[in-house]
ZADRENBA-431117 format. One line per field, with one value per residue (C-alpha): residue number from 1; x, y, z. Coordinates in nm, 2 decimals, padded with zeros to 4 digits. Each point is the difference from the previous one (the first is absolute). Layout:
BEGIN
lumtor: c(NUM | ...)
east: c(X | ...)
north: c(Y | ...)
up: c(Z | ...)
! end
This chain:
BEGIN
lumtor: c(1 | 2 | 3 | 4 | 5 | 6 | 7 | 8 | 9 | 10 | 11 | 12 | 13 | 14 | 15 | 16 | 17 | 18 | 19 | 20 | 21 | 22 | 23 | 24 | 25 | 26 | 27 | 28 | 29 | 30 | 31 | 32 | 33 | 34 | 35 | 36 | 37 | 38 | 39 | 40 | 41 | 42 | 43 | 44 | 45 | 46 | 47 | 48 | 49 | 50 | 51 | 52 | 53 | 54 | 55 | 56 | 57 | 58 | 59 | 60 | 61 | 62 | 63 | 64 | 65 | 66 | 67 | 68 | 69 | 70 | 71 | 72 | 73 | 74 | 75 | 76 | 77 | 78 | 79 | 80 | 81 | 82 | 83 | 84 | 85 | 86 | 87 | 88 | 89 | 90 | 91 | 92 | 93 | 94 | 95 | 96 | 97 | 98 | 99 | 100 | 101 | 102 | 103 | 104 | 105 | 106 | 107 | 108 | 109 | 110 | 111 | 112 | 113 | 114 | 115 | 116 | 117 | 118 | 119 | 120 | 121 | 122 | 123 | 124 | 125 | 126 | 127 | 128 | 129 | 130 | 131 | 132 | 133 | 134 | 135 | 136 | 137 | 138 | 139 | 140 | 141 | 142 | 143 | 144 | 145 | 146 | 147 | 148 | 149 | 150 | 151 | 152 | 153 | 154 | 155 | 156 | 157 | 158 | 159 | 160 | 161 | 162 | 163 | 164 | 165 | 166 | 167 | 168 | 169 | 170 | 171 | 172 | 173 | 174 | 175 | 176 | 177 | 178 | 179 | 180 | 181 | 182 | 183 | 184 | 185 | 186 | 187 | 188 | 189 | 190 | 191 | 192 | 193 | 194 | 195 | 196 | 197 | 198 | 199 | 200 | 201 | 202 | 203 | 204 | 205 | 206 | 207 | 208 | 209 | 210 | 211 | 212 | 213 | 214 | 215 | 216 | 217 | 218 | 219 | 220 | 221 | 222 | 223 | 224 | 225 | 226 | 227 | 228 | 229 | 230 | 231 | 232 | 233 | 234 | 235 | 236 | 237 | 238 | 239 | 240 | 241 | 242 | 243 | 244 | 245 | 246 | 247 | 248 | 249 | 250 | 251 | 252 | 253 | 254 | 255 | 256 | 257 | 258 | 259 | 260 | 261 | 262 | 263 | 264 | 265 | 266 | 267 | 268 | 269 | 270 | 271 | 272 | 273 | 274 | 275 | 276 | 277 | 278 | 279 | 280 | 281 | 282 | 283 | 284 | 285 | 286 | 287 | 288 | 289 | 290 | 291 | 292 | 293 | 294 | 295 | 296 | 297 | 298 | 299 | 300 | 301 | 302 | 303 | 304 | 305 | 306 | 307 | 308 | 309 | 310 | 311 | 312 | 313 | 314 | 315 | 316 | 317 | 318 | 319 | 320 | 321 | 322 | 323 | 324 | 325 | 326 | 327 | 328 | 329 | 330 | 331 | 332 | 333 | 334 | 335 | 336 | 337 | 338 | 339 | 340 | 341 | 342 | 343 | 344 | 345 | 346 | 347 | 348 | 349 | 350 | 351 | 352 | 353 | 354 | 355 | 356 | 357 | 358 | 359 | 360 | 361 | 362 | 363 | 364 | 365 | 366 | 367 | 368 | 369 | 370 | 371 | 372 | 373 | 374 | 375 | 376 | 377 | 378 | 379 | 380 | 381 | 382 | 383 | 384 | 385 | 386 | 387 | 388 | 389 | 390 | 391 | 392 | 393 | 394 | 395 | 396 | 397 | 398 | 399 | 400 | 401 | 402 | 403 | 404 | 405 | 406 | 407 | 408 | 409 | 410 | 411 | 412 | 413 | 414 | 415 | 416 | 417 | 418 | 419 | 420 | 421 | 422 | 423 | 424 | 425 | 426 | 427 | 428 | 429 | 430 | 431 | 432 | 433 | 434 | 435 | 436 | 437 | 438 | 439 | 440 | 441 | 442 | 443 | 444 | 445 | 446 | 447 | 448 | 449 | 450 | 451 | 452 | 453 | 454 | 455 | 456 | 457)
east: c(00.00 | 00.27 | 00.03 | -00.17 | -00.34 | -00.05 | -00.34 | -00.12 | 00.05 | -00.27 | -00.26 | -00.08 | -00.06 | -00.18 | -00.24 | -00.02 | -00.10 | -00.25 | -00.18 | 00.00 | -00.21 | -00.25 | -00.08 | 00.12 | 00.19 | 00.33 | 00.11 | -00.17 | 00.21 | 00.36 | 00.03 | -00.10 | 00.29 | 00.24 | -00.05 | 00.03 | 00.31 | 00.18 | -00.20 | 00.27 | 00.30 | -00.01 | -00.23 | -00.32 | 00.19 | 00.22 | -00.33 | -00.09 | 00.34 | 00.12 | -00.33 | 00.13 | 00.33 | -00.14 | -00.25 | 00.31 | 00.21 | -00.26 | -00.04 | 00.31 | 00.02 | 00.04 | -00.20 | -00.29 | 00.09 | -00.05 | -00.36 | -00.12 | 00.13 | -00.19 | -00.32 | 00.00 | 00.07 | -00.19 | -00.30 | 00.01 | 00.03 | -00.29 | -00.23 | 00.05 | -00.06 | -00.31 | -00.05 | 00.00 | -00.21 | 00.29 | -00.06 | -00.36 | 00.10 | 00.21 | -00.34 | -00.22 | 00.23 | 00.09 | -00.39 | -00.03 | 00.16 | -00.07 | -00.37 | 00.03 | 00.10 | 00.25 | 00.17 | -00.03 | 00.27 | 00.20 | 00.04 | 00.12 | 00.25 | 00.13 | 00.04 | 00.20 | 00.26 | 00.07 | 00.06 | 00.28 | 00.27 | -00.05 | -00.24 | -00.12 | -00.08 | -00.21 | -00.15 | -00.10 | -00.11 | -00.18 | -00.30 | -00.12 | 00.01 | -00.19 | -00.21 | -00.26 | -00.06 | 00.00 | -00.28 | -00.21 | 00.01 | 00.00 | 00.33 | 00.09 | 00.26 | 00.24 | -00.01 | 00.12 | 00.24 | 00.14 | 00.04 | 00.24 | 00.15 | 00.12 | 00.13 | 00.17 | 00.34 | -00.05 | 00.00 | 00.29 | 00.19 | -00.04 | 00.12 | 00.38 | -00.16 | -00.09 | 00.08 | 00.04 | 00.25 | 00.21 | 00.04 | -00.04 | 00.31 | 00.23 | -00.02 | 00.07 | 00.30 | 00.08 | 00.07 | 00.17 | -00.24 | -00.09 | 00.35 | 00.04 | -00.34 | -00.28 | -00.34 | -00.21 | 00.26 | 00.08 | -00.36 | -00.13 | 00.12 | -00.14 | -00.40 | -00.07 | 00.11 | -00.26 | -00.28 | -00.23 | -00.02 | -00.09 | -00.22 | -00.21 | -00.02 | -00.15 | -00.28 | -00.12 | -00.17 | -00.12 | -00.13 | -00.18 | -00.18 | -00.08 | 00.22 | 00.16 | -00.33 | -00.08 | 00.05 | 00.01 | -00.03 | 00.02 | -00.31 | -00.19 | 00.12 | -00.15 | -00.30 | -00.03 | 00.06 | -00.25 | -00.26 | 00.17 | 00.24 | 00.37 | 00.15 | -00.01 | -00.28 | 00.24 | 00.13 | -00.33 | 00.05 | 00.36 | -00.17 | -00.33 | 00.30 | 00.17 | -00.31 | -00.11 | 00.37 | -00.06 | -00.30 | 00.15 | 00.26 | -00.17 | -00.26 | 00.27 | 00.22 | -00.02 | 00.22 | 00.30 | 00.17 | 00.35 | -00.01 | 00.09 | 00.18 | 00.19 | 00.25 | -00.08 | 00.24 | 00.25 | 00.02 | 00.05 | 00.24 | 00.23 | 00.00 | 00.13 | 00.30 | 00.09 | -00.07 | -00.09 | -00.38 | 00.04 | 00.07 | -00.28 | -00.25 | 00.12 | -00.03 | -00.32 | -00.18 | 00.13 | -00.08 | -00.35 | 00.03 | 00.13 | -00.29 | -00.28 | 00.09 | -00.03 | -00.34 | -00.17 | -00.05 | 00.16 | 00.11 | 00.37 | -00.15 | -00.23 | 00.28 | 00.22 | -00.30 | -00.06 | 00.34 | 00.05 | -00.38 | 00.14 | 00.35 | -00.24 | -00.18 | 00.32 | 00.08 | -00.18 | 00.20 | 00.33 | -00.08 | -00.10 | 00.32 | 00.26 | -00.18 | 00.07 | 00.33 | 00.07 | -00.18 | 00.26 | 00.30 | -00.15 | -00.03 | 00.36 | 00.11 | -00.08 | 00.21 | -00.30 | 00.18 | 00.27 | -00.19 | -00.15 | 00.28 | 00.23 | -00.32 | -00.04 | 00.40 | 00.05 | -00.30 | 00.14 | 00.14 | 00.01 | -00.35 | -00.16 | 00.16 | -00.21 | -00.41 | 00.19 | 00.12 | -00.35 | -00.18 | 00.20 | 00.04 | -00.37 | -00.09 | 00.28 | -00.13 | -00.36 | 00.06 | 00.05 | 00.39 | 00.12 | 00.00 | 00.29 | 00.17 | -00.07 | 00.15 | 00.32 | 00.03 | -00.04 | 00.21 | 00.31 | -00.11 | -00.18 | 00.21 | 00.29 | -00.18 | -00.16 | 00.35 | 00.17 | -00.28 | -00.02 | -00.32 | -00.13 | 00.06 | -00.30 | -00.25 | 00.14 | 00.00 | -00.34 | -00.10 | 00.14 | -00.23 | -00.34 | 00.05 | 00.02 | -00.27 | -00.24 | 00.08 | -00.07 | -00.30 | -00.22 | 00.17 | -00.33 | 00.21 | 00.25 | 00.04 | -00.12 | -00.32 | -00.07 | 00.07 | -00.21 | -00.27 | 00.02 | -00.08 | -00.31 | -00.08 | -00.11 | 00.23 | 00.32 | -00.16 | -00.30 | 00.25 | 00.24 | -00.26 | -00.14 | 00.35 | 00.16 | -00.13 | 00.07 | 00.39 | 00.02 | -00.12 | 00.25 | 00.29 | -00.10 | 00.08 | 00.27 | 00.13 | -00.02 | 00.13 | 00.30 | 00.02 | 00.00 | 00.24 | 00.23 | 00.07 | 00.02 | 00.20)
north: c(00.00 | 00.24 | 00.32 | 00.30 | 00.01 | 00.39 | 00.09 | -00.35 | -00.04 | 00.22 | -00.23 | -00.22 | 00.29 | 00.20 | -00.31 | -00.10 | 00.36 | 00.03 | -00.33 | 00.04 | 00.35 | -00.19 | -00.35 | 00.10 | -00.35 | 00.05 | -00.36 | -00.09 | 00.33 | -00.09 | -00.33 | 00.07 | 00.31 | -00.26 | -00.20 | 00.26 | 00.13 | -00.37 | -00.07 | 00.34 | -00.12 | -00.42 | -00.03 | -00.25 | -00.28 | 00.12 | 00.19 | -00.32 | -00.08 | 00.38 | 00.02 | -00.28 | 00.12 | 00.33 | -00.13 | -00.20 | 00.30 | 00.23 | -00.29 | 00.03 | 00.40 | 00.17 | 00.28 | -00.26 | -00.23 | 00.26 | 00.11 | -00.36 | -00.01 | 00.30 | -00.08 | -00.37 | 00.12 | 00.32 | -00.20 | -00.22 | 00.25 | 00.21 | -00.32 | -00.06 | 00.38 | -00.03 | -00.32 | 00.10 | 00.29 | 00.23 | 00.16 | 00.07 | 00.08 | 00.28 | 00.10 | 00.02 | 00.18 | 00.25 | 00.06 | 00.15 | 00.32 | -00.05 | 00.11 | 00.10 | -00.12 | 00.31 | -00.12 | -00.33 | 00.03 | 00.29 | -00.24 | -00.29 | 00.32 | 00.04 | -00.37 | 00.02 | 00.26 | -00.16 | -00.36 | 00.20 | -00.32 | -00.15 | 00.03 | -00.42 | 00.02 | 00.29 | -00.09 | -00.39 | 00.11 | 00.31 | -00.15 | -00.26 | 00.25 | 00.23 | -00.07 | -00.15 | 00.35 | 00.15 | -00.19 | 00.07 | 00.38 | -00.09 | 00.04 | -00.14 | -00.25 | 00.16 | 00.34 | -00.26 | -00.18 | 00.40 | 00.15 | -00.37 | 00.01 | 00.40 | -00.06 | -00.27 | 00.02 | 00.42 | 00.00 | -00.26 | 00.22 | 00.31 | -00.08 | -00.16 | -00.28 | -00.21 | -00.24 | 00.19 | 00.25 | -00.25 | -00.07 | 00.29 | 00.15 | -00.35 | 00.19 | 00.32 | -00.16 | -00.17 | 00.33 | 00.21 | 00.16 | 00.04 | -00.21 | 00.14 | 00.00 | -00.24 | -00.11 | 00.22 | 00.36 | -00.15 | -00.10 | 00.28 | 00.26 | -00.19 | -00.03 | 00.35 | -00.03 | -00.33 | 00.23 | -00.29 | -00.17 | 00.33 | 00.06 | -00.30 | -00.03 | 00.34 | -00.06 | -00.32 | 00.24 | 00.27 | -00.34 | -00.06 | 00.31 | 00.08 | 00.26 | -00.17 | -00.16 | -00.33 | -00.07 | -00.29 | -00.33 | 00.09 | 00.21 | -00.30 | -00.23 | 00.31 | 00.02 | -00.39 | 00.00 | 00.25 | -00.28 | -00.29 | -00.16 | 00.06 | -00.21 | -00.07 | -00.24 | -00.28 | -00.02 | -00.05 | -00.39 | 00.11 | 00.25 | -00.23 | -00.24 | 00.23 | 00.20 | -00.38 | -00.11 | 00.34 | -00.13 | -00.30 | 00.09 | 00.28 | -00.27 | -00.21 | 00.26 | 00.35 | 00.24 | 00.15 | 00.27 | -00.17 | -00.33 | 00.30 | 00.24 | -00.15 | -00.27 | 00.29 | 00.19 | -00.27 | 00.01 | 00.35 | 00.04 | -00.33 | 00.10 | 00.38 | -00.15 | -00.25 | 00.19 | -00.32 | -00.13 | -00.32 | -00.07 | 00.24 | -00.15 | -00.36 | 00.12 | 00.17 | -00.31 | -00.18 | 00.31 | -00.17 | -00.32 | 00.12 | 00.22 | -00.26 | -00.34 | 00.08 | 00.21 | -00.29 | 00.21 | -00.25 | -00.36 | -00.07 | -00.19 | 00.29 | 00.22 | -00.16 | -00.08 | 00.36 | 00.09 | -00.23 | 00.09 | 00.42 | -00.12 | -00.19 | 00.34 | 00.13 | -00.26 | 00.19 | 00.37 | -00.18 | -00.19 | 00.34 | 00.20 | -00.27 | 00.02 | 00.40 | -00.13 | -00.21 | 00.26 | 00.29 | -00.25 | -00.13 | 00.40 | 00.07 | -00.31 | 00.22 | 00.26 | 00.24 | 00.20 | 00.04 | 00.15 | 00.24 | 00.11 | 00.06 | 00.16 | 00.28 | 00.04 | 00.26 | 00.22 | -00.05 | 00.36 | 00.30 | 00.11 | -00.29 | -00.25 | -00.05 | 00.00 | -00.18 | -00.26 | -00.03 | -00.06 | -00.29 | -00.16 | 00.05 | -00.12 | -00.34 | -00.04 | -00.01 | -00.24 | -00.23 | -00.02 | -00.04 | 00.35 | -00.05 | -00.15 | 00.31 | 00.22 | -00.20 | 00.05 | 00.37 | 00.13 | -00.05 | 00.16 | 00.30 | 00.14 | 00.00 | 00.22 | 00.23 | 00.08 | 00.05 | 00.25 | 00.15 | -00.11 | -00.09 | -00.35 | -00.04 | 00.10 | -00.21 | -00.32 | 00.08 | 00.01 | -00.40 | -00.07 | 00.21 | -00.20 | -00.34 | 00.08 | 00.11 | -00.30 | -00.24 | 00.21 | 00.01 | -00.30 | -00.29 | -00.28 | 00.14 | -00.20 | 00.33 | 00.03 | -00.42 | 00.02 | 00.31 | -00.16 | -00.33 | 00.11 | 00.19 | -00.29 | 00.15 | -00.06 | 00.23 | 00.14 | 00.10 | 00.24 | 00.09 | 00.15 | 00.19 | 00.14 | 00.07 | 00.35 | 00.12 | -00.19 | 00.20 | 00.35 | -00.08 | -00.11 | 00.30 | 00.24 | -00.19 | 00.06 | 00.37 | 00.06 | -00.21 | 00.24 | 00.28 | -00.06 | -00.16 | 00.33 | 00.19 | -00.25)
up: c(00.00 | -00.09 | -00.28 | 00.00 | -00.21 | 00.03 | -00.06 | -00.03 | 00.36 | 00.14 | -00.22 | 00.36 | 00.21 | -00.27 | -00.09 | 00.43 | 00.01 | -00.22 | 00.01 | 00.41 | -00.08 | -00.23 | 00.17 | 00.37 | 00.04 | 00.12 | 00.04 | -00.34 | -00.18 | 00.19 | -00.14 | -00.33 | 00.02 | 00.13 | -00.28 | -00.24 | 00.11 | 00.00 | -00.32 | -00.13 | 00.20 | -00.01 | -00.29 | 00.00 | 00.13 | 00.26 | 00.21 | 00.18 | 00.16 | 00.05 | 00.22 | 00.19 | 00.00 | 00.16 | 00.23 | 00.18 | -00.05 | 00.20 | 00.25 | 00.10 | -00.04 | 00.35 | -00.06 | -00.12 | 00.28 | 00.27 | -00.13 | -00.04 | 00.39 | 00.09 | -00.20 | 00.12 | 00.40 | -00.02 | -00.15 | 00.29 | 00.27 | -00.17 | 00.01 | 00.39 | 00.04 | -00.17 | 00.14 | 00.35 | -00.02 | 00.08 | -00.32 | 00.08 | 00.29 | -00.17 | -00.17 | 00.31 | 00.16 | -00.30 | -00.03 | 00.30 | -00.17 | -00.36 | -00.08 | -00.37 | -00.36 | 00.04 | 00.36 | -00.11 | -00.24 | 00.17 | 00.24 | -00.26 | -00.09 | 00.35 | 00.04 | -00.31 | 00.11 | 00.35 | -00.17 | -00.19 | 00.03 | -00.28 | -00.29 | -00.04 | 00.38 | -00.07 | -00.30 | 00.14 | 00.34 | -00.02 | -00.25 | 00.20 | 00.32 | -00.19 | -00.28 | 00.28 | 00.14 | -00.35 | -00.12 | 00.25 | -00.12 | -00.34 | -00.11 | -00.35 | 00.05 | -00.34 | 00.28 | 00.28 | -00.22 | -00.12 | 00.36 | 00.09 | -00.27 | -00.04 | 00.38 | -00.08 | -00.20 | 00.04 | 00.35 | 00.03 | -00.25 | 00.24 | 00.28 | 00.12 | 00.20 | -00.28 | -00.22 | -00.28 | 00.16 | 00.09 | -00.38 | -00.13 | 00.26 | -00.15 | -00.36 | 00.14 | 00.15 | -00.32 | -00.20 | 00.30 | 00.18 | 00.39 | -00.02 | 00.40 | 00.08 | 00.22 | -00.16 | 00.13 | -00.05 | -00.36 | -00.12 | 00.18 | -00.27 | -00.27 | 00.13 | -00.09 | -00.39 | -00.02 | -00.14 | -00.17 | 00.35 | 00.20 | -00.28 | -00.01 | 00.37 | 00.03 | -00.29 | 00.22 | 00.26 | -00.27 | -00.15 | 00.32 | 00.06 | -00.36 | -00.07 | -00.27 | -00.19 | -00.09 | -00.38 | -00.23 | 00.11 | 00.39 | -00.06 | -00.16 | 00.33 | 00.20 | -00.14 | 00.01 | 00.36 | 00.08 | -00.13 | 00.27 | -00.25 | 00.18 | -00.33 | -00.37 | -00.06 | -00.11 | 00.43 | 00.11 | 00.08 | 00.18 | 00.17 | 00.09 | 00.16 | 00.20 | 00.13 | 00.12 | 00.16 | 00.18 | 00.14 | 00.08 | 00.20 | 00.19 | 00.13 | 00.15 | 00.12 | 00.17 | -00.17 | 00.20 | -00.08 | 00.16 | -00.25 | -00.25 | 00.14 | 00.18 | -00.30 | -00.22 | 00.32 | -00.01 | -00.40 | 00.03 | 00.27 | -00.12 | -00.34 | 00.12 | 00.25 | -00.26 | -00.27 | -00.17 | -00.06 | 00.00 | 00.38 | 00.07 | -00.16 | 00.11 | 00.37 | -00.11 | -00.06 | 00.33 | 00.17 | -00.15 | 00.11 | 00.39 | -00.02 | -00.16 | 00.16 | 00.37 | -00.06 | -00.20 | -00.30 | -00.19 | 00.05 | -00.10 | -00.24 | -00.16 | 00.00 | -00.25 | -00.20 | -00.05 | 00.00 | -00.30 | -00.13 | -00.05 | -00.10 | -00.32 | -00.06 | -00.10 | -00.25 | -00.27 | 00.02 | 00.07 | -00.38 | -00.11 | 00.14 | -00.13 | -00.35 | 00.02 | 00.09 | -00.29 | -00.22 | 00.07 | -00.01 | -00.37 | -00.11 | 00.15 | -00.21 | -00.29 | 00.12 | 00.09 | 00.28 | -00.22 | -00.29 | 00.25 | 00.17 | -00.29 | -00.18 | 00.24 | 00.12 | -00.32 | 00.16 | 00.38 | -00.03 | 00.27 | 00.20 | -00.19 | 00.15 | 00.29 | -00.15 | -00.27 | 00.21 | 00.21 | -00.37 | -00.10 | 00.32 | 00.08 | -00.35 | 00.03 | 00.36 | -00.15 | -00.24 | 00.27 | 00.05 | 00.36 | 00.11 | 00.25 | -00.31 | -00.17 | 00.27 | -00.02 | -00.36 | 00.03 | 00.31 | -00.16 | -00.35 | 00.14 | 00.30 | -00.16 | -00.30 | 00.33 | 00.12 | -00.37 | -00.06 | 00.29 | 00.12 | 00.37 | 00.01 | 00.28 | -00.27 | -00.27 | 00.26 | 00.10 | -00.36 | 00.01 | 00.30 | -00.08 | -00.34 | 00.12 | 00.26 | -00.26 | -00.17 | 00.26 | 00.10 | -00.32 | -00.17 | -00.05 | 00.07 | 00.23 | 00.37 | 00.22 | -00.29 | 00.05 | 00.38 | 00.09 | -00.25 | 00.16 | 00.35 | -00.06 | -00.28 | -00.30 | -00.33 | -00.10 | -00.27 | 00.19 | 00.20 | -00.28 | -00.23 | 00.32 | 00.10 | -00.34 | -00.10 | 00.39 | -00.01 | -00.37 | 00.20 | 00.26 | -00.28 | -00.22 | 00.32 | 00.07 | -00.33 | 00.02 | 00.32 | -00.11 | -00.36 | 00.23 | 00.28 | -00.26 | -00.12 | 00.34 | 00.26)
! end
């Protein structure tokens, strides 16, 4: 799967793009693009084995290794939560306080920003805390799915105490800078050139209150859920199921607050001393069993059935995220990065360095390549063209980030768009079509502060 095939190789994304806007099937659309670009690179008889080749090859990826560890423990820990009533407890307690549509998701929003550590701990826990409380004020679930998923990867990216940062500060290393300085005074300085972040964080509350109006498709869910339907027809039976498990749990068990809050503590607090997520959420779900077992919520027995029962609700977006896997290594294959990046180096010149460097990383990033991947392939071309022309270096990194965040942000198949879609259980599509023209306000502001300020600093 070597050699460039310029033009040729944005064919996949351009074909996954528009067939996921006319049928709305991601999974259906990604394999046929992953076919299509090996059909270019291996020919008709070499797809079959290169798509073996690269499903072992991702298996054994450690990027795609870790996520298939979070989704499998995460899905497990989320089921006991639910399982227990802790995450009904979460709602009876939050309800106390929440009496409108409006609070209802201002307090999703507020949830969002204190589970800053990292976005797939966000994005998986926050929908099945919330979209309970939601529904009861008639809140379409694309509107739930948005507010998760805008303080998500955003939030993460804004603060030093995340995930995120801690990469973000490794590239910053990598090309000389904050050489002689911590996380936090480093990564600090760069926070307030990450525009498209600030941006779409800020939009989610003028969302909320109507400031910014509903349009498009987020004004058809609107007016759909004024009429009782929180969901596209199509999720009625998924919905039907989980409105009945609901019921089923409640009438054996009295919701507590502390069956939530308190492994959702440990997660928290583990994950921020080790600055690792895996041994918090590990000693998040035997925080679950110390908590279950003695109190006869839950048998030992019952808990690793359900543990094992929400690690199998997970089997279906980890398929899905290793297919968007194997889809971006299949385009790279054809040297699509390449063709970009050398396409756009003539016009990376003076001010325009920065909004030109948000628009292709944004628009790569969008089309479903690894936005950290992205970021590394851009440090070490941009900053060095910031310094030679003079330009604040801050701004033109925080051009690298607000791109890959929009990317992640909007993207339909990306893991934050599948994760925050997952956990309020409507499709990706259902909240990519809602989001996109709000993610293109926030990216066309972006874009001009970035024009702007790449002329002044």
């Amino acid at each position: 799967m070597e050699g460039g095939y310029g033009l040729i190789s944005c064919i996949p994304i351009v074909v996954l793009l528009v067939s996921v806007l006319w049928t709305r099937r991601i999974f259906e659309c990604i394999l046929v693009s992953i076919f299509i670009a090996l059909f270019i690179s291996e020919g008709i008889t070499g797809i079959l084995w290169t798509f073996i080749d690269l499903i072992y090859t991702m298996l054994a990826d450690e990027t795609y290794s870790w996520i298939l560890l979070m989704l499998l423990l995460f899905g497990g820990l989320i089921k006991l939560l639910e399982e227990s009533g802790g995450t009904f407890g979460f709602g009876v307690f939050a309800t106390k306080y929440i009496k409108s549509e409006k609070s209802s998701l201002l307090a999703t929003f507020i949830l969002g920003i204190l589970i800053f550590i990292d976005d797939y701990l966000n994005n998986l826990t926050i929908g099945s805390a919330m979209r309970g409380i939601t529904d009861q004020y008639k809140v379409p679930r694309e509107m739930l799915a948005i507010t998760i998923n805008t303080t998500g990867a955003p939030i993460c990216v804004l603060n030093p105490f995340s995930t995120w940062a801690v990469f973000i500060f490794g590239l910053m290393q990598s090309v000389g800078m904050a050489a002689d300085e911590t996380l936090i005074s480093g990564y600090t300085k760069l926070i307030p050139y990450i525009f498209y972040a600030i941006i779409a964080i800020a939009m989610v509350p003028l969302m909320i209150y109507g400031i910014i109006p509903k349009i498009g498709p987020l004004k058809k869910a609107y007016a759909r859920a004024s009429e009782g339907v929180l969901f596209p027809d199509e999720l009625a039976a998924s919905s039907e199921e989980f409105d009945e498990e609901r019921e089923r749990i409640l009438s054996k068990t009295k919701p507590k607050l502390r069956n939530f809050l308190l492994p959702m503590l440990v997660v928290v607090t583990v994950t921020l001393l080790t600055e690792d997520l895996v041994p918090g959420v590990i000693l998040g779900i035997a925080t679950c069993f110390v908590l279950y077992i003695p109190t006869k919520i839950m048998s030992v027995t019952q808990f690793f059935d359900t543990f094992f029962e929400g690690i199998k609700d997970m089997i279906f977006i980890a398929t899905f995220i290793m297919m968007a896997f194997i889809f971006v290594e299949a385009v790279n294959g054809l040297g699509f990065s390449d063709y970009v990046i050398e396409s756009v180096k003539p016009y990376m010149i003076g001010g325009a360095i920065p909004v030109i460097t948000f628009i292709v990383v944004g628009l790569m990033s969008f089309a479903g390549m690894d936005f950290w991947a992205v970021m590394i392939l851009f440090f070490p071309i941009v900053v060095p063209l910031a310094e030679y022309f003079d330009i604040s270096v801050y701004l033109a990194m925080g051009s690298i980030v607000s791109g890959a965040v929009f990317g992640g942000h909007a993207c339909f198949f990306s893991d934050q768009m599948l994760m925050s879609s997952a956990s309020v259980q409507i499709r990706p599509t259902d909240q990519a079509i809602c989001l996109l023209p709000y993610a293109l306000l926030a990216a066309a502001a972006t874009a001009v502060l970035y024009l702007i300020l790449g002329f002044i600093l």
